[in-house]
DOKOLKOL-803240 format. One record per atom (N, C-alpha, C): residue number from 1; atom name; x, y negated, z. Coordinates in pm, 1 decimal. Each point is the difference from the previous one (the first is absolute). Example, Ala and Ser with C-alpha at 12.3 -4.5 7.8 and 13.67 -1.06 7.14 Angstrom:
2
[1; N; [1319.0; 569.0; 780.0]]
[1; CA; [-89.0; -119.0; 0.0]]
[1; C; [90.0; -120.0; 0.0]]
[2; N; [-35.0; -105.0; -72.0]]
[2; CA; [82.0; -119.0; 6.0]]
[2; C; [-77.0; -109.0; 73.0]]
This chain:
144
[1; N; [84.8; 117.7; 0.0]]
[1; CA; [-84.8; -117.7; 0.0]]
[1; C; [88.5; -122.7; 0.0]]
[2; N; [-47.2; -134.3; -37.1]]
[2; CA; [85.7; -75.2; -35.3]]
[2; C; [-84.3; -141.8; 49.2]]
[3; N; [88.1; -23.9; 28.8]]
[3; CA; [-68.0; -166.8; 104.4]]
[3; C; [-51.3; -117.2; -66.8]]
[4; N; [-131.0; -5.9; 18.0]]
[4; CA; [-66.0; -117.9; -48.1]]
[4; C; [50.4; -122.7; 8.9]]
[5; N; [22.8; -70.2; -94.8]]
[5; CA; [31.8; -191.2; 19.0]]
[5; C; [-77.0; -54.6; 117.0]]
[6; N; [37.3; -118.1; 47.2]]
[6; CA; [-1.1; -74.9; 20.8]]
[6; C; [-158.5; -62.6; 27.8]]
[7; N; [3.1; -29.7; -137.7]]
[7; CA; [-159.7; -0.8; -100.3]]
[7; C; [-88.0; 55.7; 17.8]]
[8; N; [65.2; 137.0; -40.8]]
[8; CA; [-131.0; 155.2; 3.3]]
[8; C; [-36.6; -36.6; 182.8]]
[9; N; [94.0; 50.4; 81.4]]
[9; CA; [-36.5; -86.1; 143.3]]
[9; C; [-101.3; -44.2; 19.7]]
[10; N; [-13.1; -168.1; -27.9]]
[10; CA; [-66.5; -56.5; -12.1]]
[10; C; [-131.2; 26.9; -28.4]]
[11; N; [-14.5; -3.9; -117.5]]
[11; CA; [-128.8; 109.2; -36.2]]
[11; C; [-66.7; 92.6; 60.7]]
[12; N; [63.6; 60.6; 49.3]]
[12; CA; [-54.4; 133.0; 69.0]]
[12; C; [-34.0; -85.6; 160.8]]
[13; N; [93.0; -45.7; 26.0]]
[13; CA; [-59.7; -80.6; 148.4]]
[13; C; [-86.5; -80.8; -23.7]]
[14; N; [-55.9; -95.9; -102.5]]
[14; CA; [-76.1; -69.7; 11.1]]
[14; C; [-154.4; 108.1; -26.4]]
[15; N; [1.8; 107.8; -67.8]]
[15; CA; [-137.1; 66.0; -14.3]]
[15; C; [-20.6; 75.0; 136.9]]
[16; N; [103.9; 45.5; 116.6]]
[16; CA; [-20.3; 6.6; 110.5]]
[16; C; [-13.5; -84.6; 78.8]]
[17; N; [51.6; -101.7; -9.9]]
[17; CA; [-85.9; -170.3; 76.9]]
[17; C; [-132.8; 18.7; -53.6]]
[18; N; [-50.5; -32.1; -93.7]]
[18; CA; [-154.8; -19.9; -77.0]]
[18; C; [-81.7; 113.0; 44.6]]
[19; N; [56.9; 127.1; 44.5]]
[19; CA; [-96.6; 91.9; 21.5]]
[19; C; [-33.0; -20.2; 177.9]]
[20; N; [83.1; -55.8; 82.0]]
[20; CA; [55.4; -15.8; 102.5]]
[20; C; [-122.2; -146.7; 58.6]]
[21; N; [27.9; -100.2; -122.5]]
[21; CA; [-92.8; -91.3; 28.5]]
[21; C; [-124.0; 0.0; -5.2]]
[22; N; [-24.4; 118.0; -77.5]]
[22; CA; [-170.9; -5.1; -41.0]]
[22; C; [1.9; -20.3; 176.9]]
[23; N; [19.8; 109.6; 76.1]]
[23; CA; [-62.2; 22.4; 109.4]]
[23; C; [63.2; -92.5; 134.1]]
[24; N; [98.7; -103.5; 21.0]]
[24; CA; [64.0; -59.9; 36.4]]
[24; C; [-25.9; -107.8; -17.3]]
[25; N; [-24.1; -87.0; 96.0]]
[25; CA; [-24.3; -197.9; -33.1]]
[25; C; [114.8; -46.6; -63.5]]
[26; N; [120.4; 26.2; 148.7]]
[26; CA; [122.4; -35.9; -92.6]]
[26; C; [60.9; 82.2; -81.1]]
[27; N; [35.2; 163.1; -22.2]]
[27; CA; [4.9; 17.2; -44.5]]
[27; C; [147.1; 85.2; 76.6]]
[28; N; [47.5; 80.6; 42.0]]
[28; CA; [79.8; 57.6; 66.9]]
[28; C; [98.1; 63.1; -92.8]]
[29; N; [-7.4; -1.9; -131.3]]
[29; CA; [89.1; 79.5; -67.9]]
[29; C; [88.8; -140.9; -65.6]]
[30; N; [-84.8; -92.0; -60.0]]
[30; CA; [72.5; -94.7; -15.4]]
[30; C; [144.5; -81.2; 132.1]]
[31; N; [-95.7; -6.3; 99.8]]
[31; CA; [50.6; 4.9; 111.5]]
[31; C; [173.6; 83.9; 29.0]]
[32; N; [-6.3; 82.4; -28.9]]
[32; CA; [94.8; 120.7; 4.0]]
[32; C; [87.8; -9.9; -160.2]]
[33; N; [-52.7; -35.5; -112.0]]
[33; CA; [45.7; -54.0; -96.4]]
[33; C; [93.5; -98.0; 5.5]]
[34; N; [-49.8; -103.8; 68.1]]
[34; CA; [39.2; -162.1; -31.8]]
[34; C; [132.8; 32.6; 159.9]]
[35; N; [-34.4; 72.2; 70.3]]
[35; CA; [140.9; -19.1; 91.2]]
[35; C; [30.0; 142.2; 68.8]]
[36; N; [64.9; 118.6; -125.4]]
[36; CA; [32.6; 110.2; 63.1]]
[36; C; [65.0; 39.8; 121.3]]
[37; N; [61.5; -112.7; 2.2]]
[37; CA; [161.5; -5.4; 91.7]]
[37; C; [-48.9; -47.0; 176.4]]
[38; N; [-101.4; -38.9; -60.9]]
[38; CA; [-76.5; -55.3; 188.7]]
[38; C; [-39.1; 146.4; 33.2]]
[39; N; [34.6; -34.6; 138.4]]
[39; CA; [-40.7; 100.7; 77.6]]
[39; C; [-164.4; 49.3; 36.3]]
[40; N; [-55.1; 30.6; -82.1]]
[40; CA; [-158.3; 60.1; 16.6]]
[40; C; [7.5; 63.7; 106.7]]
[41; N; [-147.5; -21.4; 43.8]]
[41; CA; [-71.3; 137.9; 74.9]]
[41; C; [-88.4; 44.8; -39.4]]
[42; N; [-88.6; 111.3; 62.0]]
[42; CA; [-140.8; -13.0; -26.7]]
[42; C; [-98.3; -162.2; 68.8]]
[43; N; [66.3; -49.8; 126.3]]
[43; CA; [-64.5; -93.5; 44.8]]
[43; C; [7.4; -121.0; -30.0]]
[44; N; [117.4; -34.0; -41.1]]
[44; CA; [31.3; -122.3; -101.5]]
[44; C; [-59.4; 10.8; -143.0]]
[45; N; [-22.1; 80.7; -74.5]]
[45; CA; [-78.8; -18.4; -128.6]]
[45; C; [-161.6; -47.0; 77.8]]
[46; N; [-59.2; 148.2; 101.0]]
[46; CA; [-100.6; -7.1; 24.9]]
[46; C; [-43.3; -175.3; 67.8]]
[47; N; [101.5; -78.1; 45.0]]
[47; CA; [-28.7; -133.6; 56.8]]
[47; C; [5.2; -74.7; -164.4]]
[48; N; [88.2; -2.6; -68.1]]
[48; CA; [0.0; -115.8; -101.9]]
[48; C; [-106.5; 82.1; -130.8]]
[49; N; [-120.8; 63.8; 43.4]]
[49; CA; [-83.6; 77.9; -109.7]]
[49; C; [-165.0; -5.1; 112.2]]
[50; N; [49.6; -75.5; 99.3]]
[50; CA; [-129.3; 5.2; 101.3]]
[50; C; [-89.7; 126.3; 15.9]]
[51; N; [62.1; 114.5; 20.6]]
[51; CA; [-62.5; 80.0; 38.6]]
[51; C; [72.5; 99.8; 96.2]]
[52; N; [-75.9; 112.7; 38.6]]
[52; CA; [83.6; 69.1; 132.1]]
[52; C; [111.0; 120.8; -49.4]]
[53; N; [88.6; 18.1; 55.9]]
[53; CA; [110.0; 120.3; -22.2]]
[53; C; [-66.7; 123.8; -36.9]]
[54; N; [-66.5; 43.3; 39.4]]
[54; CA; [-68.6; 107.8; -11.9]]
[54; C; [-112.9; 8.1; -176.4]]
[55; N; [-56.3; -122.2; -18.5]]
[55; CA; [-78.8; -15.6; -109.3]]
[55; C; [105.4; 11.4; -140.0]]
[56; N; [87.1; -108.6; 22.5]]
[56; CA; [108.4; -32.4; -110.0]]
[56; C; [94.1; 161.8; -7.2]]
[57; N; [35.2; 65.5; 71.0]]
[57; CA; [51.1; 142.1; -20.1]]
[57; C; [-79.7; 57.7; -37.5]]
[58; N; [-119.2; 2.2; 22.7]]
[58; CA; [-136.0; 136.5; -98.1]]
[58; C; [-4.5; -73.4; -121.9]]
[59; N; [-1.1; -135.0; -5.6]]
[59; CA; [-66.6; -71.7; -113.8]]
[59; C; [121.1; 42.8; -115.0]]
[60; N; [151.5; -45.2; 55.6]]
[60; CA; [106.7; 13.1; -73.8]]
[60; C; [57.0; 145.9; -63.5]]
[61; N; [-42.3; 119.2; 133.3]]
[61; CA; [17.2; 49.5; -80.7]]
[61; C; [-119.2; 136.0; -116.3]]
[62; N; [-150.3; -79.6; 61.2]]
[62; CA; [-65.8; 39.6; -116.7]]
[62; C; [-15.5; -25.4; -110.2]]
[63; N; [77.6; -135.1; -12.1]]
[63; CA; [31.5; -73.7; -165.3]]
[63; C; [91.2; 63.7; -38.0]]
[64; N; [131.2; -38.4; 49.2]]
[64; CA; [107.3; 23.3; -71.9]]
[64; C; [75.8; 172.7; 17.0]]
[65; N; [-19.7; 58.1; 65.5]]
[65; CA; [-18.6; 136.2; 28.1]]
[65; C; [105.2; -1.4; 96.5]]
[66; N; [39.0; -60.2; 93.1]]
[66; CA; [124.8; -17.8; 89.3]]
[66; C; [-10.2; -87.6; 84.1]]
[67; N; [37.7; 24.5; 151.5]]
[67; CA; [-3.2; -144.5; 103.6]]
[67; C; [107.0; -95.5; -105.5]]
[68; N; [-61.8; -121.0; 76.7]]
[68; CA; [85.1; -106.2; -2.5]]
[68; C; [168.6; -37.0; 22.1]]
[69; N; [9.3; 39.1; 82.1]]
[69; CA; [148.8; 21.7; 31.2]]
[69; C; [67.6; 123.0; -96.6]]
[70; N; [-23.5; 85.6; -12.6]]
[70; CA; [4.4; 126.7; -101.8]]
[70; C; [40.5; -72.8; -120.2]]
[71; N; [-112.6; -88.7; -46.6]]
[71; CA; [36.4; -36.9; -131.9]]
[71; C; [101.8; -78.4; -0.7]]
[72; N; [-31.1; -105.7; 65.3]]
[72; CA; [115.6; -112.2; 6.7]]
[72; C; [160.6; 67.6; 13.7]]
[73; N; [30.3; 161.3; 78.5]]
[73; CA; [126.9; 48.1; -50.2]]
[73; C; [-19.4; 15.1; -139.2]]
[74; N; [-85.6; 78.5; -43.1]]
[74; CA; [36.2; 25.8; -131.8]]
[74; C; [33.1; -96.8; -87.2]]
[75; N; [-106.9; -140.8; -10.8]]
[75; CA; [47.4; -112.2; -55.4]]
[75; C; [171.7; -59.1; 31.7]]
[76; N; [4.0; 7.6; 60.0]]
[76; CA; [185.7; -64.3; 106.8]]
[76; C; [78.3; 66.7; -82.0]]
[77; N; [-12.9; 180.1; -15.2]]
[77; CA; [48.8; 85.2; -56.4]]
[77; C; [44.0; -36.6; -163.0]]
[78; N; [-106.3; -48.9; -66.4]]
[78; CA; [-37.2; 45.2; -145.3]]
[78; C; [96.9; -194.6; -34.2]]
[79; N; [8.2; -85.8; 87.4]]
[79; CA; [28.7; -162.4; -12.6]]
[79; C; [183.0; 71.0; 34.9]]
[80; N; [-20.6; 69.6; 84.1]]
[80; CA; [160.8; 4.4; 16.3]]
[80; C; [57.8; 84.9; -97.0]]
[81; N; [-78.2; 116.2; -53.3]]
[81; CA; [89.2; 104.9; -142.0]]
[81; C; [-9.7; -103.2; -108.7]]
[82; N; [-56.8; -148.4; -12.5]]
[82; CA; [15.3; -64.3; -88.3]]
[82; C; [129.0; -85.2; -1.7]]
[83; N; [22.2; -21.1; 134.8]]
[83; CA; [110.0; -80.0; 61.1]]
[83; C; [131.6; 72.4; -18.4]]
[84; N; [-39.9; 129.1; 20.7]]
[84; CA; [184.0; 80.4; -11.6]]
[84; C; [9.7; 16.6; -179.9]]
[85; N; [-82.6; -5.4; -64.8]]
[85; CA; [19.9; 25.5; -141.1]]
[85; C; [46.2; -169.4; -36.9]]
[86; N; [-124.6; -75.1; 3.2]]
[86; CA; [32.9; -125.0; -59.2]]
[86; C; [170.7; -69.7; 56.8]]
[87; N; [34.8; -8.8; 157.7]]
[87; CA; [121.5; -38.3; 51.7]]
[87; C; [68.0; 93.7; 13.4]]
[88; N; [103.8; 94.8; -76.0]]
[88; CA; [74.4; 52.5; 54.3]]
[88; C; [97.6; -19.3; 97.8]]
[89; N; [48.0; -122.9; 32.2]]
[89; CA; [135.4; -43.0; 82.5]]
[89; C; [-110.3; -56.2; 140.6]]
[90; N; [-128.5; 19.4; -47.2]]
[90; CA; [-63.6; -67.5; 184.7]]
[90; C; [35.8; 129.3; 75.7]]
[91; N; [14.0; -37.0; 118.5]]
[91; CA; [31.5; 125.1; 145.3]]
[91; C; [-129.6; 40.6; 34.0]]
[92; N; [32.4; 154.2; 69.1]]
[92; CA; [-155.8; 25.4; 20.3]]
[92; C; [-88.3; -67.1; 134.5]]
[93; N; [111.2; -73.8; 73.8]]
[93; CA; [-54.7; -75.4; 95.8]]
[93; C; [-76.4; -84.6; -4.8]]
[94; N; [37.5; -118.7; -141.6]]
[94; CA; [-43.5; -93.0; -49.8]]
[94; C; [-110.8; 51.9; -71.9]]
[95; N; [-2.0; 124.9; -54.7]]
[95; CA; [-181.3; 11.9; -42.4]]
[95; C; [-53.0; 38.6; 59.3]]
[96; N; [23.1; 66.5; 162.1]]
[96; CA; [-84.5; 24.7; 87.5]]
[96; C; [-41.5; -96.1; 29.7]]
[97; N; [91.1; -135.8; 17.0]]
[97; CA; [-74.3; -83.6; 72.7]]
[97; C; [-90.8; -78.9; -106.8]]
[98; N; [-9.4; -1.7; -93.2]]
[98; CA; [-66.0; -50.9; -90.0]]
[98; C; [-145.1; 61.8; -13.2]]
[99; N; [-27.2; 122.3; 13.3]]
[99; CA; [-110.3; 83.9; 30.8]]
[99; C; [-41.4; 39.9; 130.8]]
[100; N; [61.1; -83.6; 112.0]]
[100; CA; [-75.4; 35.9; 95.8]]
[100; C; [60.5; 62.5; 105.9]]
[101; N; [143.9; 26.3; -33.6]]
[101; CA; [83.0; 82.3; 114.5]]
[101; C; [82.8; -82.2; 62.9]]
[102; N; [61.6; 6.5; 129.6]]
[102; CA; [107.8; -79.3; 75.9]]
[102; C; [97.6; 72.8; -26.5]]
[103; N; [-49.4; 156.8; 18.9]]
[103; CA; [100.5; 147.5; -37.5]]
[103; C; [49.4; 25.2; -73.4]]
[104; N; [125.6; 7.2; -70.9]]
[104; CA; [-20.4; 105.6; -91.2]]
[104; C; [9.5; 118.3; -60.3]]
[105; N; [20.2; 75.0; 181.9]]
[105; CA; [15.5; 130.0; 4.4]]
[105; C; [-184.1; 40.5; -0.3]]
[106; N; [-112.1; -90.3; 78.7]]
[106; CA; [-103.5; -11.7; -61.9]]
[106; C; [-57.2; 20.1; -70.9]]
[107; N; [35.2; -124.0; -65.1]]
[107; CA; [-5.1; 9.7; -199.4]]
[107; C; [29.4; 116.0; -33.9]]
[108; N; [109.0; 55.5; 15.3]]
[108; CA; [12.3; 144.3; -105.9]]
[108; C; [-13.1; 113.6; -6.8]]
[109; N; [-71.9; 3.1; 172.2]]
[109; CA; [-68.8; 126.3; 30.9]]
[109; C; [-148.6; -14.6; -35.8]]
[110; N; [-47.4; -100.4; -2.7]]
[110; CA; [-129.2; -66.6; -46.2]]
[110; C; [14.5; 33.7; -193.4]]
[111; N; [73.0; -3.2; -11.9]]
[111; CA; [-10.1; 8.7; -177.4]]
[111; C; [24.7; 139.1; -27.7]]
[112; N; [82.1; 47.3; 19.6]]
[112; CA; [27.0; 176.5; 58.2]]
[112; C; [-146.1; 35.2; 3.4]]
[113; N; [-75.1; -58.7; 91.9]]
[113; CA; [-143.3; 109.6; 34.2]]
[113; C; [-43.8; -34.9; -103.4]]
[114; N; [-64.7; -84.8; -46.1]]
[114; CA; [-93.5; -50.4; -114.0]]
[114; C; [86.9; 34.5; -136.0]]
[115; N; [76.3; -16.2; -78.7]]
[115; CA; [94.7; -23.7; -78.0]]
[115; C; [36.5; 174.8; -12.9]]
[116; N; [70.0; 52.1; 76.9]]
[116; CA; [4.2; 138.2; -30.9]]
[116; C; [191.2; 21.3; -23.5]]
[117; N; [19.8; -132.2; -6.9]]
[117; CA; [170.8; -10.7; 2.0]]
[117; C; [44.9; -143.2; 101.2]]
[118; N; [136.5; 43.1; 6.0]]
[118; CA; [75.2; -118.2; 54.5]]
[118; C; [-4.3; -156.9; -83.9]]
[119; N; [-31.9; -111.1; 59.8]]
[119; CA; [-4.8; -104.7; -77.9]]
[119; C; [159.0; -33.3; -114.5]]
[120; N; [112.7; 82.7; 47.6]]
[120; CA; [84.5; -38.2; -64.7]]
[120; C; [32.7; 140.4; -99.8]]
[121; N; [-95.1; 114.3; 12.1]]
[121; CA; [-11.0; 108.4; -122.3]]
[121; C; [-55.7; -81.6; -95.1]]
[122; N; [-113.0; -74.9; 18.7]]
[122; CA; [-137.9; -66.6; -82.4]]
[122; C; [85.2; -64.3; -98.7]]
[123; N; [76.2; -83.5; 73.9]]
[123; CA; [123.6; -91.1; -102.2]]
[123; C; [26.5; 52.2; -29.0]]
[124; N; [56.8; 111.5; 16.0]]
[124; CA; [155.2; 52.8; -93.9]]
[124; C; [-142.2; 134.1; -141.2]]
[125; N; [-124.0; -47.1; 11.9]]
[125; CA; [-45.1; 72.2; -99.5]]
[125; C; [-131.0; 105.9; 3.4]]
[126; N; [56.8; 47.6; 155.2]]
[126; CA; [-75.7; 173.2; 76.9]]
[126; C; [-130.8; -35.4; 10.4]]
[127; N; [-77.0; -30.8; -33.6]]
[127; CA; [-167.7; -18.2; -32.5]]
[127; C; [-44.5; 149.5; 49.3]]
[128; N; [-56.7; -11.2; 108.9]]
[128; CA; [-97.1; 139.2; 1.4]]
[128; C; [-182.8; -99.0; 11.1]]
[129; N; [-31.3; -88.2; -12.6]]
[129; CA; [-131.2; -32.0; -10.5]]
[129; C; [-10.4; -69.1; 164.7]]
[130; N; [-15.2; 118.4; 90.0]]
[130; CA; [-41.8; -14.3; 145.8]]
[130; C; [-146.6; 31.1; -4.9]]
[131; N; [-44.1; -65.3; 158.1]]
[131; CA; [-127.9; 43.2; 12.0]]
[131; C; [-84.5; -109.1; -85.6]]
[132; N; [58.1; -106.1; 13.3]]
[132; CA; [-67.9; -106.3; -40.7]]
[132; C; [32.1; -66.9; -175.6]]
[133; N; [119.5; 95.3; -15.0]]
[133; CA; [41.4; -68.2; -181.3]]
[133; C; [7.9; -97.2; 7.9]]
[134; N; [-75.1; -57.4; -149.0]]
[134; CA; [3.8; -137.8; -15.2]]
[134; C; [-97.0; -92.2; 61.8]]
[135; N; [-85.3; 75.1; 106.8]]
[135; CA; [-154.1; -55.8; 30.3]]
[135; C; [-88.3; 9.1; -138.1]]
[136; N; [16.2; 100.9; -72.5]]
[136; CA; [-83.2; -0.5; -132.8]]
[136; C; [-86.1; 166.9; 38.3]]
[137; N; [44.3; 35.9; 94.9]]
[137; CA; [-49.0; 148.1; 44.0]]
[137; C; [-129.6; -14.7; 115.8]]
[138; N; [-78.0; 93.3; 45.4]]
[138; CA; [-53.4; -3.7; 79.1]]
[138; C; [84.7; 3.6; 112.0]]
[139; N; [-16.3; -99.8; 109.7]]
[139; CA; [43.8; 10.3; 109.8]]
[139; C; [-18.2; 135.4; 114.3]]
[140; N; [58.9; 34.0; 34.2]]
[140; CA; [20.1; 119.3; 106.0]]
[140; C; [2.7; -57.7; 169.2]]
[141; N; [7.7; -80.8; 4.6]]
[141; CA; [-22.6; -27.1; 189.7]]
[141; C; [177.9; -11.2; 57.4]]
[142; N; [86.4; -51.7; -71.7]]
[142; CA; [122.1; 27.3; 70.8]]
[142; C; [-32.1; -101.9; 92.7]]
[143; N; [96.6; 44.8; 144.3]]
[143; CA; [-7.3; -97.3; 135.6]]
[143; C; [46.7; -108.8; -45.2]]
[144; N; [-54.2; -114.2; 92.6]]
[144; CA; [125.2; -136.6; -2.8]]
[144; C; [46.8; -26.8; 85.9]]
């Protein structure tokens, strides 16, 4: 499997925002879109989406087929295999922290689970898909 642009990204996150908003005032995927790298919860979306922790986790993940936090790794995931392809000379620290990690022993056990390889196999080529691919697959429930 082979890593979506940038672009393709894009795309694909914005029809999971739109499906996200039908049922959302503000809109929690956009939310998670527009600032991967912030530290989410379930209770911080559920405060800036005015509704309760408990509603926004059934709601989130009877839309999108995955909790909230769930996805948002996979998204972090799919922004950072864009990051080790597009920058080769960035460190993997610096794209952890760019997606959301302080770690980046974190980070690359976090990409390891989802990803299916080491963030610095991914670079050097070793594509096994993961659980999550390109986010072009049905989602499977990996932890976040």
């Amino acid at each position: 499997t082979t890593s979506t642009t940038v672009l393709e990204n894009f795309v694909l996150a914005e029809d999971v925002a739109h499906v996200v908003c039908e049922w959302m005032h503000v809109g929690t995927g956009r939310l998670l879109h527009a600032d991967p790298a912030a530290a989410w919860t379930v209770a911080g979306l559920a405060a800036a989406t005015g509704v309760s922790r408990a509603t926004l986790a059934k709601r989130f993940s009877d839309r999108v087929g995955e909790p909230p936090l769930t996805y948002l790794t996979g998204w972090r995931m799919t922004l950072a295999a864009d990051l080790l392809l597009a920058e080769p000379g960035a460190t993997l620290a610096g794209i952890a922290r760019r997606v959301g990690y302080a770690d980046p022993f974190g980070f690359s056990a976090a990409f390891t689970r989802v990803r299916g390889v080491t963030p610095s196999a991914f670079r050097r080529g070793e594509r096994q898909g993961g659980r999550h691919g390109d986010r072009m697959g049905t989602p499977d429930g990996v932890s976040g």
